[in-house]
N, CA and C of each residue as an Amber inpcrd file, in Angstrom:
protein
   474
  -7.1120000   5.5990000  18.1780000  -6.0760000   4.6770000  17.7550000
  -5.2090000   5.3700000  16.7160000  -4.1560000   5.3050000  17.0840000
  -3.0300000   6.0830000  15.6230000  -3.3750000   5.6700000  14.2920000
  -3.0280000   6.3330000  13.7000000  -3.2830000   5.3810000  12.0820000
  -1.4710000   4.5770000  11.4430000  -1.9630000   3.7830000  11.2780000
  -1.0960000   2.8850000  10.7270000  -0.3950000   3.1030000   9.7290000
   1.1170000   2.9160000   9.1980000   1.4320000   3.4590000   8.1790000
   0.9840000   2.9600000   6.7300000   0.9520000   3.7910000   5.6700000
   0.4780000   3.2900000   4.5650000   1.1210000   1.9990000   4.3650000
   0.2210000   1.0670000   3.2930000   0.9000000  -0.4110000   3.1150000
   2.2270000   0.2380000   1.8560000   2.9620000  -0.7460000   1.6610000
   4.1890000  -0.1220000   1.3270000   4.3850000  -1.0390000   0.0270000
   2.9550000  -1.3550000  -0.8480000   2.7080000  -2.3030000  -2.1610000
   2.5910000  -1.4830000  -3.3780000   1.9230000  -0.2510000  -3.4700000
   2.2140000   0.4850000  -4.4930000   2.8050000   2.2650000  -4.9680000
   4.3180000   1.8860000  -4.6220000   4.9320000   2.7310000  -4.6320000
   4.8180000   4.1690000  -5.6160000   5.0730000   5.0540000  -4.9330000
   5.1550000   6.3440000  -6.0560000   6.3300000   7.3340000  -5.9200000
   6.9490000   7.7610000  -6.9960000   7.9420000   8.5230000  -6.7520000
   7.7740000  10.0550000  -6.3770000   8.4870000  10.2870000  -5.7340000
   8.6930000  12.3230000  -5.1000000   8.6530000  12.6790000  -6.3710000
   7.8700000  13.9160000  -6.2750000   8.2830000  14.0900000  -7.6040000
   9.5520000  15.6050000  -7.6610000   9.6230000  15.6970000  -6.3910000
  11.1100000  16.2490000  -6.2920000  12.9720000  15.6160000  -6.1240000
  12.6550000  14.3780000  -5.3930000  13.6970000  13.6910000  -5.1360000
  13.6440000  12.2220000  -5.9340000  12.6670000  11.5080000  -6.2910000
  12.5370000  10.6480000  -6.7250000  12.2430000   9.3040000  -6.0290000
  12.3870000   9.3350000  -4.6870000  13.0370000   8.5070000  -4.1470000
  10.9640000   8.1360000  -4.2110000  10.8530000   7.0810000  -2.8390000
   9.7420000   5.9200000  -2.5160000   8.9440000   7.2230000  -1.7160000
   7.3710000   7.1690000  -2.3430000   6.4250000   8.0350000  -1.6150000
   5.2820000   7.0460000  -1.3440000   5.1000000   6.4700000  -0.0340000
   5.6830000   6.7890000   0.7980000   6.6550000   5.8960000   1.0910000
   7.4850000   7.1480000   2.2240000   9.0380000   6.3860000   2.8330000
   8.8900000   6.7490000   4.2100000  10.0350000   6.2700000   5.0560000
  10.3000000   6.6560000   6.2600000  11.2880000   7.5550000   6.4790000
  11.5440000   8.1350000   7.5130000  12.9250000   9.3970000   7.6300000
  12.5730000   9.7660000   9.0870000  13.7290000  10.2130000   9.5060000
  13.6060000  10.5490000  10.8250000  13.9950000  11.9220000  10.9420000
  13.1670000  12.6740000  12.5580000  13.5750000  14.4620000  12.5710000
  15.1810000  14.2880000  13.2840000  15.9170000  15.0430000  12.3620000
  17.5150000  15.3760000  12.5250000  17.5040000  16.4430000  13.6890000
  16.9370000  17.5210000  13.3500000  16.7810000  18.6270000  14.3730000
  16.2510000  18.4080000  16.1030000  16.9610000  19.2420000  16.5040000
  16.7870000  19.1180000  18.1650000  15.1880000  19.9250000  18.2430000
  14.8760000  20.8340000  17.5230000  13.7590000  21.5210000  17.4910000
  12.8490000  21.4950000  16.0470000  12.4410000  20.6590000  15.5630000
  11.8510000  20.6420000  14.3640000   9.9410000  21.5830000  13.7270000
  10.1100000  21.9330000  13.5300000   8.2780000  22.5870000  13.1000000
   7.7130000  22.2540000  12.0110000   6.7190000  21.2410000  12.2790000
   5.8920000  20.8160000  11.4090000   4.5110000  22.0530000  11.0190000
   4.9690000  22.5160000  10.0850000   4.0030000  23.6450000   9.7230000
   2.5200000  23.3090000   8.7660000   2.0140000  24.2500000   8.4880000
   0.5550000  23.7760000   8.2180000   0.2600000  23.6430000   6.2810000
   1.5610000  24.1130000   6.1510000   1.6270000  24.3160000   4.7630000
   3.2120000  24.0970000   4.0770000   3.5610000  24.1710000   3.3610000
   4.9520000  23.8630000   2.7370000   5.8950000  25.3140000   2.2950000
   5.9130000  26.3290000   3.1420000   6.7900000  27.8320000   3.7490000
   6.9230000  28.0780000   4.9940000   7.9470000  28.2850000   5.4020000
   8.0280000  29.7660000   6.1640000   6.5320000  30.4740000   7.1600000
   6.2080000  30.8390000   5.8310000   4.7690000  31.9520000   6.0400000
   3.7490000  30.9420000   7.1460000   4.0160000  29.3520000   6.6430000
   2.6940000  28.5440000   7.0710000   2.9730000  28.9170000   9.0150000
   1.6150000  28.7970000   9.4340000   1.4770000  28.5740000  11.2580000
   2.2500000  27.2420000  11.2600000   2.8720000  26.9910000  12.4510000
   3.9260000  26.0180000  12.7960000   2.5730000  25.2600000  13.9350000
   2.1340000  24.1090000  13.1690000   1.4460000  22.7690000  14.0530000
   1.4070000  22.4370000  15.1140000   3.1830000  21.9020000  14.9260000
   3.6160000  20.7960000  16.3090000   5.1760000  21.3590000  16.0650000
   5.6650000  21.3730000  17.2450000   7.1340000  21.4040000  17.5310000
   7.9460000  20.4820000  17.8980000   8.5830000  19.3060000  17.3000000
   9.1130000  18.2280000  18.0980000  10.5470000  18.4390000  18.3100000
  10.5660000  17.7050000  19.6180000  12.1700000  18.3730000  20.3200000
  12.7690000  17.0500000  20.5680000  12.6590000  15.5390000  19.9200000
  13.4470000  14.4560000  20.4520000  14.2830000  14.0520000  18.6180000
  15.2720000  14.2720000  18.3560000  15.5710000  14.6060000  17.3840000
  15.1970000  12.2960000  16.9880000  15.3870000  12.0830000  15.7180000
  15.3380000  10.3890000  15.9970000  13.9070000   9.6430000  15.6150000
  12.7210000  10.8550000  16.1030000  11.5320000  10.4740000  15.9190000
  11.3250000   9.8080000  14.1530000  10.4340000   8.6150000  14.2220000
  10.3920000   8.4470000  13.0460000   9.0760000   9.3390000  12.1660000
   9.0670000   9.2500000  11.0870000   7.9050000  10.4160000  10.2210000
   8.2140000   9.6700000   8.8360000   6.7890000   9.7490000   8.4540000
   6.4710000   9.3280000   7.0880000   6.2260000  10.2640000   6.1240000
   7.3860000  10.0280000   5.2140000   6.9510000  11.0070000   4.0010000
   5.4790000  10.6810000   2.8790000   4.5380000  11.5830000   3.1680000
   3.8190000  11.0340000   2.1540000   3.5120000  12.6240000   1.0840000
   4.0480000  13.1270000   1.1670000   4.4860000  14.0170000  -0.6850000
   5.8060000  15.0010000  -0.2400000   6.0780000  15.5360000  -1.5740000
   7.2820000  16.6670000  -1.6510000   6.8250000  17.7190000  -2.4620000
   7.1700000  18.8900000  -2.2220000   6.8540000  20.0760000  -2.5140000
   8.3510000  21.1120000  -2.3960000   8.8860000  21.2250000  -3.6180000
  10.4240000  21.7680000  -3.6370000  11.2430000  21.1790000  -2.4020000
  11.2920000  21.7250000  -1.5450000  12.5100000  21.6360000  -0.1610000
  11.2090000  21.2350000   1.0450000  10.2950000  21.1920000   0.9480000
   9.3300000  20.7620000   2.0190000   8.5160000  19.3500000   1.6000000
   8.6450000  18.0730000   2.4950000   8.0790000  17.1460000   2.5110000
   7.0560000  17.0130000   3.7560000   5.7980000  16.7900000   2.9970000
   4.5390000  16.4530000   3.5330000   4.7980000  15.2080000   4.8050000
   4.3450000  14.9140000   5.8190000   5.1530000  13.6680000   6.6580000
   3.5170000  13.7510000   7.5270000   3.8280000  12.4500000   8.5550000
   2.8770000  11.9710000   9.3220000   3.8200000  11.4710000  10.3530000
   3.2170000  11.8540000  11.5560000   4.0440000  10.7540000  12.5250000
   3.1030000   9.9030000  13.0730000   3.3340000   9.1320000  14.3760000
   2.5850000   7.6510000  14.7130000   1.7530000   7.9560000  15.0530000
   0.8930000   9.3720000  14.8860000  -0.3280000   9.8420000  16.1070000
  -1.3890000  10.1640000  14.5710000  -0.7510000  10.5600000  13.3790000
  -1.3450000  10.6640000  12.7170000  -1.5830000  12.1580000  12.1150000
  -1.0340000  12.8870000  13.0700000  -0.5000000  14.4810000  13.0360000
  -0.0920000  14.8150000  11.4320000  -0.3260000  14.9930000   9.9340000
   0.1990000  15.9340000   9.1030000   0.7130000  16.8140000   9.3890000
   1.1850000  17.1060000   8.5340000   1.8510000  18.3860000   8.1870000
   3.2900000  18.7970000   7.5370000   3.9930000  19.8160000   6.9790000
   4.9650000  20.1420000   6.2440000   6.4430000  20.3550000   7.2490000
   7.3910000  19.7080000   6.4300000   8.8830000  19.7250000   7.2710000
   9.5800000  20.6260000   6.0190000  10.3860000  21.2200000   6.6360000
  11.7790000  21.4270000   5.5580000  12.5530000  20.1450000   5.3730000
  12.9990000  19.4890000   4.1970000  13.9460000  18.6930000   4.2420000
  15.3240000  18.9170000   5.4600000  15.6440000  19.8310000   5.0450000
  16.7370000  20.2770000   6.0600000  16.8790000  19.2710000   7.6920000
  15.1920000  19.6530000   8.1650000  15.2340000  18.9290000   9.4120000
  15.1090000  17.6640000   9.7450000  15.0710000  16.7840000   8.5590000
  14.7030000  15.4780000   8.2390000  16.0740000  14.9870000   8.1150000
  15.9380000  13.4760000   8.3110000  17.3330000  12.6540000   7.9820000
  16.8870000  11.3470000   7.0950000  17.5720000  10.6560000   6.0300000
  17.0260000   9.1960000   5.5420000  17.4580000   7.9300000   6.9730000
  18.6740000   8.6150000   8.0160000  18.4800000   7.7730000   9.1990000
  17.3880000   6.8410000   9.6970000  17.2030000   5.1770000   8.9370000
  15.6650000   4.8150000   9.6030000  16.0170000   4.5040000  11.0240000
  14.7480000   5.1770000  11.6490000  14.4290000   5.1830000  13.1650000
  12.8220000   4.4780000  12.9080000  12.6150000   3.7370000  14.2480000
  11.1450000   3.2290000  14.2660000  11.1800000   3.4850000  16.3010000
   9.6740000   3.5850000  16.5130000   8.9560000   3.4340000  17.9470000
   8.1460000   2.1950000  17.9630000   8.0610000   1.5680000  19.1610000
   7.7090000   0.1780000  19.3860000   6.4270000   0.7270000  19.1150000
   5.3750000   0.2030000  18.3970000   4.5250000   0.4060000  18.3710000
   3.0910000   1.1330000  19.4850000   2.5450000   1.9420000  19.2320000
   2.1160000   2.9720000  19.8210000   0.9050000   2.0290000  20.7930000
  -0.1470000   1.3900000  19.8300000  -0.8780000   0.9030000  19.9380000
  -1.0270000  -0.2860000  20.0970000   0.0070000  -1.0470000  20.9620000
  -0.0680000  -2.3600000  21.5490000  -0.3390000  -2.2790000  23.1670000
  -0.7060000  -2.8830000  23.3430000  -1.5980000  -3.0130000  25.0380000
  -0.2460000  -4.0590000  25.8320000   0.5590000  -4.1950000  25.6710000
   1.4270000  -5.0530000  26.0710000   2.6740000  -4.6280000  25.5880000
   3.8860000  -5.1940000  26.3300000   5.4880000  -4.6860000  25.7980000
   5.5930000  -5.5880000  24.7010000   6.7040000  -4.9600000  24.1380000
   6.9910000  -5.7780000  22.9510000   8.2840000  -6.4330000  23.3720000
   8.4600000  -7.4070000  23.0150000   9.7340000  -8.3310000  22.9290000
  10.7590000  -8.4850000  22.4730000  11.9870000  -7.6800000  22.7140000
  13.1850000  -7.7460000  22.2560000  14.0860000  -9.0820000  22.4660000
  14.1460000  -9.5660000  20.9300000  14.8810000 -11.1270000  21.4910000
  16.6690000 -11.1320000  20.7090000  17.2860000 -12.1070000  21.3510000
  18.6200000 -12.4220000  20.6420000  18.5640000 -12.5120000  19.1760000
  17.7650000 -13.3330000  18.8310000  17.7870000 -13.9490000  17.7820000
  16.0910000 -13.8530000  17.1480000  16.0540000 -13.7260000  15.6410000
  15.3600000 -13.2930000  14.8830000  13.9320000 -14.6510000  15.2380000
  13.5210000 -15.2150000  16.1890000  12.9660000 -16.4860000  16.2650000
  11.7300000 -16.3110000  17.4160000  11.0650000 -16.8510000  17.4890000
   9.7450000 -16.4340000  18.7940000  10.2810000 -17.0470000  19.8160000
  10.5670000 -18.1090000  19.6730000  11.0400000 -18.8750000  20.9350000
  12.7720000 -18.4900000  21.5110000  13.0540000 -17.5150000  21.0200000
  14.7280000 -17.4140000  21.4820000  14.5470000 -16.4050000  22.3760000
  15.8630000 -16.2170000  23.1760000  16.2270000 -15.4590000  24.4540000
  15.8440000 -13.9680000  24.5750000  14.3450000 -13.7670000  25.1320000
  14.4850000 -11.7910000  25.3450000  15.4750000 -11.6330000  25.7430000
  15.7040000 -10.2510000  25.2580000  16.8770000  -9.4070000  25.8070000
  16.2500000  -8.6660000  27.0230000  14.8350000  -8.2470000  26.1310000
  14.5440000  -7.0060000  26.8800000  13.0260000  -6.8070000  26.7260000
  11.9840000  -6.5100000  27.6840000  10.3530000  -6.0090000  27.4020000
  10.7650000  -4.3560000  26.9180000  10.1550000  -4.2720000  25.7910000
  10.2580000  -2.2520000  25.6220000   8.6620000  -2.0100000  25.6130000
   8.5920000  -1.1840000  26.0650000   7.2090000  -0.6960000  26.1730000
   6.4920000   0.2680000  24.8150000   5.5870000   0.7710000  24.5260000
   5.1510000   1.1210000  23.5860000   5.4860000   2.6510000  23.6150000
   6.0750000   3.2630000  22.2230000   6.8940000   4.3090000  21.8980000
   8.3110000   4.4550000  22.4130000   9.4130000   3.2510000  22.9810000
  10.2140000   3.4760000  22.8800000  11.0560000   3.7480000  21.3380000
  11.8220000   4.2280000  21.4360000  12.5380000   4.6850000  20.2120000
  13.8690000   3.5350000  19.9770000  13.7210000   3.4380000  18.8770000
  14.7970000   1.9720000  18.0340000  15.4730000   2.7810000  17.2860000
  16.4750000   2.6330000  16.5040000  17.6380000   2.5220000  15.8710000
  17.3400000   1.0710000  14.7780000  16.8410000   1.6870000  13.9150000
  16.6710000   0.3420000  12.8500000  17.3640000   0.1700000  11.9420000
  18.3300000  -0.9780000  12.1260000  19.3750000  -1.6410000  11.1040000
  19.3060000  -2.2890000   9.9490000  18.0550000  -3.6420000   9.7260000
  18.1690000  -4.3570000   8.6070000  16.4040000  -4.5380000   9.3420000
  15.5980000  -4.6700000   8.3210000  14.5320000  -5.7550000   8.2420000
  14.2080000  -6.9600000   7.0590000  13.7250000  -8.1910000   7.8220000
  13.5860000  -8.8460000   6.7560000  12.0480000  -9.0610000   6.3070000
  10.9420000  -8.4870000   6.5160000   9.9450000  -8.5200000   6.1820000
   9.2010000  -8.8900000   7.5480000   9.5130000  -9.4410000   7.9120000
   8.7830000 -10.0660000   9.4390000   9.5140000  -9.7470000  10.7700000
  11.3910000  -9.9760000  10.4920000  11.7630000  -9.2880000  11.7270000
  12.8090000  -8.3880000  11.4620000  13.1600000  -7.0420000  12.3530000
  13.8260000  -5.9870000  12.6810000  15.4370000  -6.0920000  13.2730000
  16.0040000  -6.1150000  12.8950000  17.3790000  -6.3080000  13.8940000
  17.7400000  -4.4050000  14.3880000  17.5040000  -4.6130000  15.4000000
  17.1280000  -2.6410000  16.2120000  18.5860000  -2.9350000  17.0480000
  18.4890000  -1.6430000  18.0700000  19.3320000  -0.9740000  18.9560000
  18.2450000  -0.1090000  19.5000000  18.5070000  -0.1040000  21.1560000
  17.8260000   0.6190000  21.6260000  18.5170000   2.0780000  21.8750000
  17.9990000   3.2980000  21.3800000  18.7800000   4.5910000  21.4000000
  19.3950000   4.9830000  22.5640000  18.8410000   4.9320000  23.9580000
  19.5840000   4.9330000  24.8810000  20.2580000   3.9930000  25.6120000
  20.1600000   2.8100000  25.2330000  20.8730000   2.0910000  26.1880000
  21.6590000   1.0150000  24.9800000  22.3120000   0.3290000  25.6210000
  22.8760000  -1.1280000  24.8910000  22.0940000  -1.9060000  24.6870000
  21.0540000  -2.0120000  24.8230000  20.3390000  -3.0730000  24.0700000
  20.0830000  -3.5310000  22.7880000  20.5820000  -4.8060000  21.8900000
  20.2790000  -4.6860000  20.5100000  19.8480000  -6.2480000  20.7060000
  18.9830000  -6.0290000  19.5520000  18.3940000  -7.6720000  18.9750000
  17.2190000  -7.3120000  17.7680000  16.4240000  -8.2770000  18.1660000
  15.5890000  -8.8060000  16.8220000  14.1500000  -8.4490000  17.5380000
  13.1910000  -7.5190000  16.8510000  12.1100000  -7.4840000  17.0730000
  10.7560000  -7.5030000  15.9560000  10.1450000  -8.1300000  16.3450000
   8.9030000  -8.4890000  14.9770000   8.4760000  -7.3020000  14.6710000
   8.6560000  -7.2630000  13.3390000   8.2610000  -6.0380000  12.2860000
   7.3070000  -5.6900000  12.4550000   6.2750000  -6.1440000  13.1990000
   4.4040000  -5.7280000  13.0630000   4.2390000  -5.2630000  14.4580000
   5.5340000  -5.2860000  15.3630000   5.2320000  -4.5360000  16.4610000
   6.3180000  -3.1430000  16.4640000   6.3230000  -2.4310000  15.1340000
   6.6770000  -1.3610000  15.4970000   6.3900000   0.1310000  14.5100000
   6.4880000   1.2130000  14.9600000   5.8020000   1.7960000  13.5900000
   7.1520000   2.4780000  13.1080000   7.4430000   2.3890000  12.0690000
   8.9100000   2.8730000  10.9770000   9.3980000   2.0770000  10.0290000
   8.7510000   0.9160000   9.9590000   8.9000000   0.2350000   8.5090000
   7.4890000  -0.4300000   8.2890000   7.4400000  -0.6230000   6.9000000
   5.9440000  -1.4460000   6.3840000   5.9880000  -2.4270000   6.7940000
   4.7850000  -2.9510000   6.6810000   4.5640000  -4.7250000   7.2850000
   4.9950000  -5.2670000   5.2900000   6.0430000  -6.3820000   5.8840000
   6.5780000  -6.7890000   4.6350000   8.3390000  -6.4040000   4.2850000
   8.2930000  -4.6880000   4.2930000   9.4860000  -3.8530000   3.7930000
  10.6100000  -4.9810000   4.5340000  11.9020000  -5.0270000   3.4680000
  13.1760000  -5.4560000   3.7150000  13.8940000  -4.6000000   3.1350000
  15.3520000  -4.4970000   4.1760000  16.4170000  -3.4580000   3.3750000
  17.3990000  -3.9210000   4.6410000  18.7840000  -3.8000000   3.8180000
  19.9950000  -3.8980000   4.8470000  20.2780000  -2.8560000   5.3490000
């Protein structure tokens, strides 16, 4: 089972950028290398090639942030290849599609079933629901926050 992202209740700052440890960010790069250490020198992990993917920062080290993606994979990025762009994937570990609806409500109009690890475009959350875009197609609406991994259960932001 993937591991879940950290709960998002007691915040800590980078102690390079300042910003929320942990946060979310997505890979900018068409070819990104998650290496085993925070240089150059380190063996390169995993190679991800879908630029959008979401990744959790959980430390900073000068120009290299420590990250996790939905599988649970560590390891070191260059900032460089990272974006603050939030991106989320329908959740990895649901046995069923998730429900893309019009409107922020259980009972309102699907748009759309997305299946688990499609990739979102995340706009606003309000703690419970997501207002997304689906990256390849036109699809946009409202999907429940606890079915996807790229924001905390709770987190709100416009």
């Amino acid at each position: 089972m993937p591991v879940q992202p950290v709960a998002a209740t007691a915040w800590n700052k980078g102690r390079e950028t300042g910003l929320p440890i942990p946060r979310f960010v997505s890979v900018k790069a068409h070819k990104a290398r998650m290496r085993v250490g925070p240089s150059t020198i380190y063996a390169t992990k995993w190679i991800y090639m879908k630029p959008g993917l979401p990744m959790e920062v959980i430390d900073e080290y000068g120009h290299w942030r420590q990250v996790r993606d939905y599988t649970g994979a560590t390891g070191w990025m260059h900032s460089a290849l990272l974006s603050g762009a939030r991106m989320a994937i329908v959740a990895p570990w649901l046995t069923k599609n998730a429900v893309l609806r019009a409107d922020p409500e259980p009972t309102d109009t699907p748009v759309a079933q997305l299946q688990p690890r499609v990739l979102l475009s995340l706009h606003s959350c309000t703690g419970t629901w997501c207002r997304v875009s689906v990256r390849e197609h036109s699809a946009r609406g409202y999907i429940r926050q606890d079915k996807l991994w790229g924001a905390y259960p709770g987190e709100m932001f416009q």
